[in-house]
PyMOL CGO cylinders between C-alpha atoms (Angstrom):
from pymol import cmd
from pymol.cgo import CYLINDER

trace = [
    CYLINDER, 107.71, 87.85, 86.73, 104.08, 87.35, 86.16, 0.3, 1, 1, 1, 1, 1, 1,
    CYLINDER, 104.08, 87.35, 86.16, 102.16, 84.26, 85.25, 0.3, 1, 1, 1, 1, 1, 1,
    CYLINDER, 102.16, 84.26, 85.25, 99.62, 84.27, 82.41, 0.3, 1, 1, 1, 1, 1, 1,
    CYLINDER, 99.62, 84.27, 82.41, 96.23, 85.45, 83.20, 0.3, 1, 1, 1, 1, 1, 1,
    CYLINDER, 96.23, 85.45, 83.20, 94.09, 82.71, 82.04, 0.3, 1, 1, 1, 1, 1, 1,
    CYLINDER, 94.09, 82.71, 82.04, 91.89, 83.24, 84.41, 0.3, 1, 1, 1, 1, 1, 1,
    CYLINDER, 91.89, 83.24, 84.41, 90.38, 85.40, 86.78, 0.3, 1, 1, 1, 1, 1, 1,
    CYLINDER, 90.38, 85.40, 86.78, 91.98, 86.45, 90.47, 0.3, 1, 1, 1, 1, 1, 1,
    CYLINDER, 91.98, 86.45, 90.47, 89.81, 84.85, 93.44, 0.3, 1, 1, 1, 1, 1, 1,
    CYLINDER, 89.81, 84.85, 93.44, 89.02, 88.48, 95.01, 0.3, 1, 1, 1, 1, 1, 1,
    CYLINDER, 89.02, 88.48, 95.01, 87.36, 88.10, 98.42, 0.3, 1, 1, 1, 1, 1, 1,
    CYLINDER, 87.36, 88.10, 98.42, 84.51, 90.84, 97.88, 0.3, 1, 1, 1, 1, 1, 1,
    CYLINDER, 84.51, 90.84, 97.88, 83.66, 93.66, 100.18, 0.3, 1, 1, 1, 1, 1, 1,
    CYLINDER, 83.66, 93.66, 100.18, 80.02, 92.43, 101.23, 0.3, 1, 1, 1, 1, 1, 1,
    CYLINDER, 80.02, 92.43, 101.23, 82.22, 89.08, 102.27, 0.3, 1, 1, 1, 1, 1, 1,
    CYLINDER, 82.22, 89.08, 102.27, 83.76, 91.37, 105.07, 0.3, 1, 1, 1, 1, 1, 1,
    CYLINDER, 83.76, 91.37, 105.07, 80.84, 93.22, 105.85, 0.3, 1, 1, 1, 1, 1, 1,
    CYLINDER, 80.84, 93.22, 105.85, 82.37, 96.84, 104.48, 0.3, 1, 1, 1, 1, 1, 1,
    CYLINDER, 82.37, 96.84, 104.48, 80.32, 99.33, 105.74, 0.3, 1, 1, 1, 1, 1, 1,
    CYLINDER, 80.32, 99.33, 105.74, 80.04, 102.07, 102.72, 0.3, 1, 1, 1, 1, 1, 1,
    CYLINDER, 80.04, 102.07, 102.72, 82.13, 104.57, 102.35, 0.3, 1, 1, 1, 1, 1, 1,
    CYLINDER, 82.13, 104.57, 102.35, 81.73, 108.24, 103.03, 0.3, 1, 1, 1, 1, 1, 1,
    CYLINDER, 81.73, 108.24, 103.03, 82.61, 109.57, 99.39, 0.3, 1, 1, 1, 1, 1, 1,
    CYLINDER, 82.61, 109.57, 99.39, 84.26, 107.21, 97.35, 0.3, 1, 1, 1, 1, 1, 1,
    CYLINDER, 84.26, 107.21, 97.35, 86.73, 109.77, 94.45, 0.3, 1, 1, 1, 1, 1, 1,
    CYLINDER, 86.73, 109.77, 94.45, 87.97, 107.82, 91.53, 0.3, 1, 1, 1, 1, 1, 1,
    CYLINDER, 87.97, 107.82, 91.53, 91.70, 108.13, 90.23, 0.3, 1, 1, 1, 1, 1, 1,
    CYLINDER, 91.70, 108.13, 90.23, 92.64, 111.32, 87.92, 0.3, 1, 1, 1, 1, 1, 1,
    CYLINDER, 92.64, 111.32, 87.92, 94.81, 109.42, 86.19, 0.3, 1, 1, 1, 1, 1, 1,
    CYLINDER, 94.81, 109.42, 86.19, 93.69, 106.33, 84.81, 0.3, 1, 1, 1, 1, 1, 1,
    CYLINDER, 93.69, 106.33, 84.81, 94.99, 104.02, 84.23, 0.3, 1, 1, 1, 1, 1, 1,
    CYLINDER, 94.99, 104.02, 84.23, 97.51, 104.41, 87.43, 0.3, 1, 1, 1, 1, 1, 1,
    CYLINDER, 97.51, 104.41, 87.43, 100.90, 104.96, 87.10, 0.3, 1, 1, 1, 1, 1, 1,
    CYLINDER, 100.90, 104.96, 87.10, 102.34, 104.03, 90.44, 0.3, 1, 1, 1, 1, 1, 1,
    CYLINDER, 102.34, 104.03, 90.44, 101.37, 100.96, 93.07, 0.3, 1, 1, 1, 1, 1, 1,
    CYLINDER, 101.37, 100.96, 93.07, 102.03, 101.48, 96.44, 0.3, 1, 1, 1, 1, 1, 1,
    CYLINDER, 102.03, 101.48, 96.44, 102.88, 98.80, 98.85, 0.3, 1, 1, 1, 1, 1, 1,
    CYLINDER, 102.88, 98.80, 98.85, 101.72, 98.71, 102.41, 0.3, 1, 1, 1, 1, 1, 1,
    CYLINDER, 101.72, 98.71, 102.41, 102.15, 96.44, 105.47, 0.3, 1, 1, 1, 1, 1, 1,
    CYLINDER, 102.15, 96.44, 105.47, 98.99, 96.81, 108.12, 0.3, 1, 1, 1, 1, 1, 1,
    CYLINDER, 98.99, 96.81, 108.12, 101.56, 97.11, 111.31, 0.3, 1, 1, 1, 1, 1, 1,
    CYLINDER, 101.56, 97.11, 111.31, 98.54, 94.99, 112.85, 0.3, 1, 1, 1, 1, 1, 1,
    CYLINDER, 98.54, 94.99, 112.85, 100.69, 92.82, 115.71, 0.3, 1, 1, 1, 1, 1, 1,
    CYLINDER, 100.69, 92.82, 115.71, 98.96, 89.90, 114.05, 0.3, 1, 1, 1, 1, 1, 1,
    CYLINDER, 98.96, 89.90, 114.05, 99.19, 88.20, 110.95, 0.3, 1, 1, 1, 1, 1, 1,
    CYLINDER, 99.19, 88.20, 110.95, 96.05, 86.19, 109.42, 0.3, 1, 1, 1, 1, 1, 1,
    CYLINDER, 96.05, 86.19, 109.42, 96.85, 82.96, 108.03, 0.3, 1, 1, 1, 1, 1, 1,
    CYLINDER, 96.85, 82.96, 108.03, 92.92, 81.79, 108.26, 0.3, 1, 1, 1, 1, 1, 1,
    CYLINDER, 92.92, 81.79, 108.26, 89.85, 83.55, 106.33, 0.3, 1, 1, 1, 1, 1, 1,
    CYLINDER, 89.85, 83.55, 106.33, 88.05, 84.30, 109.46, 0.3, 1, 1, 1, 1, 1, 1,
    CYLINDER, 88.05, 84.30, 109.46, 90.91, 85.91, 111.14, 0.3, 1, 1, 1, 1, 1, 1,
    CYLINDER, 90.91, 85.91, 111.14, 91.65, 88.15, 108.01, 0.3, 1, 1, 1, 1, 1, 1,
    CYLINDER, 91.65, 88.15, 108.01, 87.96, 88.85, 107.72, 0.3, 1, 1, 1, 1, 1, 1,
    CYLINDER, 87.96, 88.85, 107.72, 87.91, 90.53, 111.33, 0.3, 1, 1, 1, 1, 1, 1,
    CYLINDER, 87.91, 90.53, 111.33, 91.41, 92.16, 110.74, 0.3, 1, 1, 1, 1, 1, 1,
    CYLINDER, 91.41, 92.16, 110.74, 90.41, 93.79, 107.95, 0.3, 1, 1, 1, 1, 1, 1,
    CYLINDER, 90.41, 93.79, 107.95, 86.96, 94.93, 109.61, 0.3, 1, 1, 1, 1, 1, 1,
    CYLINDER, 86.96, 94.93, 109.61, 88.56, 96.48, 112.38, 0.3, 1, 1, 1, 1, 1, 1,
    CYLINDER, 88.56, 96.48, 112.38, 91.18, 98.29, 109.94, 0.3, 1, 1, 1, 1, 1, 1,
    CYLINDER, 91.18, 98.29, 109.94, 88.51, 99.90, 108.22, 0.3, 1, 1, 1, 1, 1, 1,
    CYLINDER, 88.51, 99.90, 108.22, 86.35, 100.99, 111.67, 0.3, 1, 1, 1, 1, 1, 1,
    CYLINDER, 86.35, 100.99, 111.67, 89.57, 101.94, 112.94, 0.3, 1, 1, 1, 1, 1, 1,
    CYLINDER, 89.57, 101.94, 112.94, 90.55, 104.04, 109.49, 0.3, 1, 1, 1, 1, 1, 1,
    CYLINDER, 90.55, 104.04, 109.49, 86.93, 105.77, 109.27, 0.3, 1, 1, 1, 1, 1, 1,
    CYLINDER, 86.93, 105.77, 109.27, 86.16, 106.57, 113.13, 0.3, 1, 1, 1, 1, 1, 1,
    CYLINDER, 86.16, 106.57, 113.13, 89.65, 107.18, 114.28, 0.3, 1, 1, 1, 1, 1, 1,
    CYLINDER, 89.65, 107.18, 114.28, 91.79, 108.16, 111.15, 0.3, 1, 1, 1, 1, 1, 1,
    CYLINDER, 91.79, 108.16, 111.15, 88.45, 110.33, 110.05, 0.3, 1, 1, 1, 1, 1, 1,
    CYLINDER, 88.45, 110.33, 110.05, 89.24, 108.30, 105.85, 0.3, 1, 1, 1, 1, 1, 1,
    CYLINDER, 89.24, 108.30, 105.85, 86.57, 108.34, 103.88, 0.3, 1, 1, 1, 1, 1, 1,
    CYLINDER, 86.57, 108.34, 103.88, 86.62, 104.11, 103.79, 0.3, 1, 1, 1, 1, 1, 1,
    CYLINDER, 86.62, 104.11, 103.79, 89.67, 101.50, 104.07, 0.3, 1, 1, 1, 1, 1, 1,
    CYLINDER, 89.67, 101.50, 104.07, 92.84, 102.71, 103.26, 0.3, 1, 1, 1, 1, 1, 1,
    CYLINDER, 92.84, 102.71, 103.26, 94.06, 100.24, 100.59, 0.3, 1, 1, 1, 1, 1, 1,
    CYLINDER, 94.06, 100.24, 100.59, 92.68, 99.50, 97.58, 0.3, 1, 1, 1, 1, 1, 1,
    CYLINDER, 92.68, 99.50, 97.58, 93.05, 95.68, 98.16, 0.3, 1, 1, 1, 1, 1, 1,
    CYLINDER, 93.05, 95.68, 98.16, 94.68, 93.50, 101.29, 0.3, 1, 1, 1, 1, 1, 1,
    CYLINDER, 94.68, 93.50, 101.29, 96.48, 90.16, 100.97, 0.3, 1, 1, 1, 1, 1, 1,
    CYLINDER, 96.48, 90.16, 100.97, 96.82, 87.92, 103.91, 0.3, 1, 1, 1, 1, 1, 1,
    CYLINDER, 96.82, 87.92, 103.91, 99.07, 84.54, 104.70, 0.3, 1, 1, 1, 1, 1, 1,
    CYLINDER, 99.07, 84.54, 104.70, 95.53, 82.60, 104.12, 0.3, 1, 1, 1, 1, 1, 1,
    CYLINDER, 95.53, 82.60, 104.12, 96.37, 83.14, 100.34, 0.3, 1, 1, 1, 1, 1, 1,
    CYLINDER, 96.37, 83.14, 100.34, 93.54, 84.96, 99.85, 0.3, 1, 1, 1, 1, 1, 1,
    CYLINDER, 93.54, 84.96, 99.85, 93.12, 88.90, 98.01, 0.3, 1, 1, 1, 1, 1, 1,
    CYLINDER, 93.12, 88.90, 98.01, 90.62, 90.97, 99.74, 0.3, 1, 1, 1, 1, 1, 1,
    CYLINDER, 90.62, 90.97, 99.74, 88.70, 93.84, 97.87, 0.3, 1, 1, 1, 1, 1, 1,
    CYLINDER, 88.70, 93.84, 97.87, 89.46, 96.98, 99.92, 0.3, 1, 1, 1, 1, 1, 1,
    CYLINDER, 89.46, 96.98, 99.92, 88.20, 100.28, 98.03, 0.3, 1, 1, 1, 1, 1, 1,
    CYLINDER, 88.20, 100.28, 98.03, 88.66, 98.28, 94.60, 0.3, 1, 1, 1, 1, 1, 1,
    CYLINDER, 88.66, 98.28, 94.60, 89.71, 99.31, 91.05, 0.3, 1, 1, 1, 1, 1, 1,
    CYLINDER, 89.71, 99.31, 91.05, 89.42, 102.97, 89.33, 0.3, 1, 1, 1, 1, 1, 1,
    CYLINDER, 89.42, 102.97, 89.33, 89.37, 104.14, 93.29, 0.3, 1, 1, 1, 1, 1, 1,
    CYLINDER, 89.37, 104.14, 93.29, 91.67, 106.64, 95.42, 0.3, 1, 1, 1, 1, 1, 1,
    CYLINDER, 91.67, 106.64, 95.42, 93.62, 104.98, 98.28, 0.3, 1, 1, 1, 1, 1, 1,
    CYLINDER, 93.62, 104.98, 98.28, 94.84, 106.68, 101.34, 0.3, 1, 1, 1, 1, 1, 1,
    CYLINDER, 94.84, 106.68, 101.34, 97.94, 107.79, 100.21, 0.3, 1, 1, 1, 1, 1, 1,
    CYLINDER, 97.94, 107.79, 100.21, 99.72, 111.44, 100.24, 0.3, 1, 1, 1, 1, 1, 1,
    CYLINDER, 99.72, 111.44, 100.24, 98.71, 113.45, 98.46, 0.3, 1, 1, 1, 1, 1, 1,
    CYLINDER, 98.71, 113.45, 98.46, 100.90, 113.63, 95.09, 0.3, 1, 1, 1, 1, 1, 1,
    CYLINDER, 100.90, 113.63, 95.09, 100.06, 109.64, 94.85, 0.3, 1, 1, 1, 1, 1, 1,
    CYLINDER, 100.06, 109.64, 94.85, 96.31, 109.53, 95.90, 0.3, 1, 1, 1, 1, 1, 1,
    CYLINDER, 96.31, 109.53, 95.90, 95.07, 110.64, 92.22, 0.3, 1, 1, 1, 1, 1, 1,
    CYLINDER, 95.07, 110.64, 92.22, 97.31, 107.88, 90.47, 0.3, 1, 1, 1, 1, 1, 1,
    CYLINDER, 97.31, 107.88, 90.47, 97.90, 104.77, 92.42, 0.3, 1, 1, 1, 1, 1, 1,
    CYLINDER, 97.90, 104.77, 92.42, 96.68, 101.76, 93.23, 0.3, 1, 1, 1, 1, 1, 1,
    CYLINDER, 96.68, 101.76, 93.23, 97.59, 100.64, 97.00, 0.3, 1, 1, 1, 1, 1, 1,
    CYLINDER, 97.59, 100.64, 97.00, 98.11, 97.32, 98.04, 0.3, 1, 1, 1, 1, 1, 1,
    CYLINDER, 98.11, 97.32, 98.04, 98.39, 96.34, 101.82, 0.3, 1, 1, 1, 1, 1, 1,
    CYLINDER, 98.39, 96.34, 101.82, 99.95, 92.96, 103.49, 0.3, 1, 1, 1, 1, 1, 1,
    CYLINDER, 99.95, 92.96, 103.49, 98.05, 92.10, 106.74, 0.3, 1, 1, 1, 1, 1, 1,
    CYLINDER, 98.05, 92.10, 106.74, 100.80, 91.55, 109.30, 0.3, 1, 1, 1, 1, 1, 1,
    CYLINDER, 100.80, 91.55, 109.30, 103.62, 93.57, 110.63, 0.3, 1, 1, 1, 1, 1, 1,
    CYLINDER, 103.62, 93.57, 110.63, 106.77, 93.19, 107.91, 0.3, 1, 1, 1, 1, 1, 1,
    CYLINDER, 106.77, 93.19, 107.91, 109.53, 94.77, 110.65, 0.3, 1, 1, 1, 1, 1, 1,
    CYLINDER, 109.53, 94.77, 110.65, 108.89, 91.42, 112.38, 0.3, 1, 1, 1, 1, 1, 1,
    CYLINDER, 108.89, 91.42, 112.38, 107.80, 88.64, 109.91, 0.3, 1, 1, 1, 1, 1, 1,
    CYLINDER, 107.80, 88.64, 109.91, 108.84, 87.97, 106.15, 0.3, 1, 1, 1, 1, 1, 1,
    CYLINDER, 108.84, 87.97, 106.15, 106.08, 87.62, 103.61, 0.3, 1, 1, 1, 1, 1, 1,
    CYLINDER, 106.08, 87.62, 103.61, 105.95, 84.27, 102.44, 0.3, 1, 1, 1, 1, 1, 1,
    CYLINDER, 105.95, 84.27, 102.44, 105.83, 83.30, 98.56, 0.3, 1, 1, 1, 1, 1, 1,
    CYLINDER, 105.83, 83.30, 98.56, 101.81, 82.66, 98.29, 0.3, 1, 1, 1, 1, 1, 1,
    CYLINDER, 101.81, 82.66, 98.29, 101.42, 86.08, 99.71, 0.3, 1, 1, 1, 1, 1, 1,
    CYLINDER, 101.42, 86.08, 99.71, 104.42, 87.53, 96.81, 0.3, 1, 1, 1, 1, 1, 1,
    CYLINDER, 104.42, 87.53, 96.81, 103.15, 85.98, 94.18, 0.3, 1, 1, 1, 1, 1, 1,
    CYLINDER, 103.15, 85.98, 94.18, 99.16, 86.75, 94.93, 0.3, 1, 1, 1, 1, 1, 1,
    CYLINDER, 99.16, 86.75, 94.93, 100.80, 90.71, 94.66, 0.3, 1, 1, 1, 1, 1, 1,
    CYLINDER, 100.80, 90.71, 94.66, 102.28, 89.88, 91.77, 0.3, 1, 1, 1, 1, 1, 1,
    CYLINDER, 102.28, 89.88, 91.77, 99.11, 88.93, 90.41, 0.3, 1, 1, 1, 1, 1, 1,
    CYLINDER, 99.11, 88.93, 90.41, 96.82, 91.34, 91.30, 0.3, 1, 1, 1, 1, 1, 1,
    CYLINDER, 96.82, 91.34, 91.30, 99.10, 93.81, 89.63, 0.3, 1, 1, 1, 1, 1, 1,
    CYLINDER, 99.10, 93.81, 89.63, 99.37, 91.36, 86.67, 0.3, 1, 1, 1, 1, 1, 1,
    CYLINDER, 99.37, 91.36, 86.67, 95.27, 91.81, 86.46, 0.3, 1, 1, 1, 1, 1, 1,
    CYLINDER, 95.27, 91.81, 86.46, 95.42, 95.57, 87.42, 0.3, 1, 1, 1, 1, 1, 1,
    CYLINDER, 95.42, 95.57, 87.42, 97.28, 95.62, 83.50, 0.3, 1, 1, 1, 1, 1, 1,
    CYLINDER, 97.28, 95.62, 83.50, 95.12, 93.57, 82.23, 0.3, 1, 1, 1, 1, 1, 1,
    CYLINDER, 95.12, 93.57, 82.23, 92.19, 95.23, 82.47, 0.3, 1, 1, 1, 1, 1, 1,
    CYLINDER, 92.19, 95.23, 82.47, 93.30, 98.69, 82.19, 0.3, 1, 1, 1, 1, 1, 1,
    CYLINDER, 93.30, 98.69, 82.19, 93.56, 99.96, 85.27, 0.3, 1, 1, 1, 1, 1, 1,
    CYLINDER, 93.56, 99.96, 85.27, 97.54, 100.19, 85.95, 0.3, 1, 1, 1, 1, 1, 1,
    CYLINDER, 97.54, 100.19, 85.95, 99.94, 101.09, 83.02, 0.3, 1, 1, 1, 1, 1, 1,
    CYLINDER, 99.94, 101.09, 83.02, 102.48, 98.12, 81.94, 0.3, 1, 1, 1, 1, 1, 1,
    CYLINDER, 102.48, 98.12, 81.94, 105.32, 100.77, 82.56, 0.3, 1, 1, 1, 1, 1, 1,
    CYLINDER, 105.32, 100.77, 82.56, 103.84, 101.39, 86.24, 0.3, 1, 1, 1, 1, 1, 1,
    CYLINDER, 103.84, 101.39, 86.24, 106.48, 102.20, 89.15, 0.3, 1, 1, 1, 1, 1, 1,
    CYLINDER, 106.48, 102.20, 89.15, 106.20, 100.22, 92.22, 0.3, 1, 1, 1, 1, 1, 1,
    CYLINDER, 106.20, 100.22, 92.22, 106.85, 102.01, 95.39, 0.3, 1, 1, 1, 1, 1, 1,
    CYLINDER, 106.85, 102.01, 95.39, 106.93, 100.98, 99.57, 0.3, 1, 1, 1, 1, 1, 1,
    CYLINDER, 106.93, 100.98, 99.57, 104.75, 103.33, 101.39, 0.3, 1, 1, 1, 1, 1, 1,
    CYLINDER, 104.75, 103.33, 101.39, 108.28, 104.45, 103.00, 0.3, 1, 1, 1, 1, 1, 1,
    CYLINDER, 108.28, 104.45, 103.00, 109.16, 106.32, 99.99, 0.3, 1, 1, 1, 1, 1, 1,
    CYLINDER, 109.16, 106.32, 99.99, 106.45, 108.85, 99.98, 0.3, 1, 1, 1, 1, 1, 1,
    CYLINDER, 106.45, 108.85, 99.98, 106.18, 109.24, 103.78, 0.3, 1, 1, 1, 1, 1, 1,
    CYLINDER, 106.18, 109.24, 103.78, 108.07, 109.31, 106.45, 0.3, 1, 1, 1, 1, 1, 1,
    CYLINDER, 108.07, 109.31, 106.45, 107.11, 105.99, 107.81, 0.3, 1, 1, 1, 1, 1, 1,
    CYLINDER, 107.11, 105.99, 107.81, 108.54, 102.15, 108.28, 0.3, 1, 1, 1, 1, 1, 1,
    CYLINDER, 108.54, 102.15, 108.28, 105.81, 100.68, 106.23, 0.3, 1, 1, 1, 1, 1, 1,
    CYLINDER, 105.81, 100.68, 106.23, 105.70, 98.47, 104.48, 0.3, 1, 1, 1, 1, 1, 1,
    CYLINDER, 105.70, 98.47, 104.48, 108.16, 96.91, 107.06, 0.3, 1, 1, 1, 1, 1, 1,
    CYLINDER, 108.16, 96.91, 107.06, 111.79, 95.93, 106.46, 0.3, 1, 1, 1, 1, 1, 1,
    CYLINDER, 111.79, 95.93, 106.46, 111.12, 92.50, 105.38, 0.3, 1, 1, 1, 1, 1, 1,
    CYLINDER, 111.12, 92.50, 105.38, 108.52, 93.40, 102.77, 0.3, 1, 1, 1, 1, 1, 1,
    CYLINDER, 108.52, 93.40, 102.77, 110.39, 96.18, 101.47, 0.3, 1, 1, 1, 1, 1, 1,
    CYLINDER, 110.39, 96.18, 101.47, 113.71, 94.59, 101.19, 0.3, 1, 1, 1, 1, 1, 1,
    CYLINDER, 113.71, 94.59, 101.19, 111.78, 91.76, 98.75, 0.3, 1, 1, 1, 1, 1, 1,
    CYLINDER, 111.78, 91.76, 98.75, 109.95, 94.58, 96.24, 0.3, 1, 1, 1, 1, 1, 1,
    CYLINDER, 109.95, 94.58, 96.24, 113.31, 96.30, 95.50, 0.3, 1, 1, 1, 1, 1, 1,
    CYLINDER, 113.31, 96.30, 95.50, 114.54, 93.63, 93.99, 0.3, 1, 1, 1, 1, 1, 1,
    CYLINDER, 114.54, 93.63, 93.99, 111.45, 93.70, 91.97, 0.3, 1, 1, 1, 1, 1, 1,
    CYLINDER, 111.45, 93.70, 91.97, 111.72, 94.80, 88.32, 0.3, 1, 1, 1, 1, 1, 1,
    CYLINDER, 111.72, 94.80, 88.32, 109.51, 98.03, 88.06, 0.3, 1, 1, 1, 1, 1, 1,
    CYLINDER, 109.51, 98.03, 88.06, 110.18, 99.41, 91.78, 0.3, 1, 1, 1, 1, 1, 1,
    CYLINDER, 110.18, 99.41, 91.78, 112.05, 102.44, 91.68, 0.3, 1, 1, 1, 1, 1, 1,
    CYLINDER, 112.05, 102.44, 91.68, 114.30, 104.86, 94.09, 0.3, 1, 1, 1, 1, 1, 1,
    CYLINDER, 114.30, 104.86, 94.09, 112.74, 108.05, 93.99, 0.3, 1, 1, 1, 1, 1, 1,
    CYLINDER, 112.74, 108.05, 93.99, 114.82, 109.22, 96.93, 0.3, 1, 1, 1, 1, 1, 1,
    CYLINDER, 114.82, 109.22, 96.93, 117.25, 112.46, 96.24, 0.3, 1, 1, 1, 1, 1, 1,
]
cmd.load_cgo(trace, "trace")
């Protein structure tokens, strides 16, 4: 599933979006994580140029900080159609999640809305990666569960599409009763 990490991930930084600093910013309890969450950003729009994801992803954080009252960005990192991974609250880092999975997951979001659009194979395969480097430096565990935000909240994320393609994936797992 993974390809060899012979090198390192091209991870657009946060001072490359502007991130404004966040309000506290609590590391994981467990460490390394034991679950990774996937998201879709239900933004109407998907980015398939750097500029467009580099706005997105500035207004997702204003919008998560000012209007959701988070302490930052929700995600620990964003991938957009532009092929690019963007640094969101970064390794070792809680994401936005409920609360049973903030301490001990890593979150991963897809800008676009997955109900409407399919994730294309750049976009896949850059997830696959970053979870490929998350083992590789320690900060996911090789026998981590992959999850869609759906299963731990009553929500559509990370859209149909999106979904649909990680349960097919080897580590996700239905932890529905």
């Amino acid at each position: 599933m993974f390809l060899p990490f012979c090198f390192m991930l091209n991870i657009t930084g946060r001072e490359d979006w502007y991130a404004e600093s966040p309000k506290i910013k609590p590391k994981l309890i467990i460490s390394p994580a034991e679950f990774v969450v996937i998201h879709h950003t239900e933004y109407p729009l998907s980015c398939h140029f750097e500029t467009n994801c580099l706005r997105i992803i500035k207004s997702l954080q204003k919008h998560h900080m000012y209007k959701e009252g988070y302490d930052d960005i929700a995600y620990n990192f964003l991938i957009g159609f532009d092929g690019h991974i963007y640094e969101g609250r970064g390794w070792g880092v809680q994401a936005h999640h409920p609360s049973a999975y903030k301490f001990n997951s890593i979150g991963i979001a897809c800008l676009g809305n997955f109900d409407d659009v399919k994730p294309d194979a750049i976009m896949l395969q850059n997830i696959e990666n970053l979870i490929g480097e998350a083992i590789a430096q320690g900060y996911l565990q090789s026998d981590y569960i992959l999850l869609g935000h759906r299963q731990i909240k009553t929500t559509s994320c990370p859209g149909e599409n999106l979904y649909n393609e990680i349960k097919t994936w080897s580590n996700w797992f239905d932890i529905r009763p």
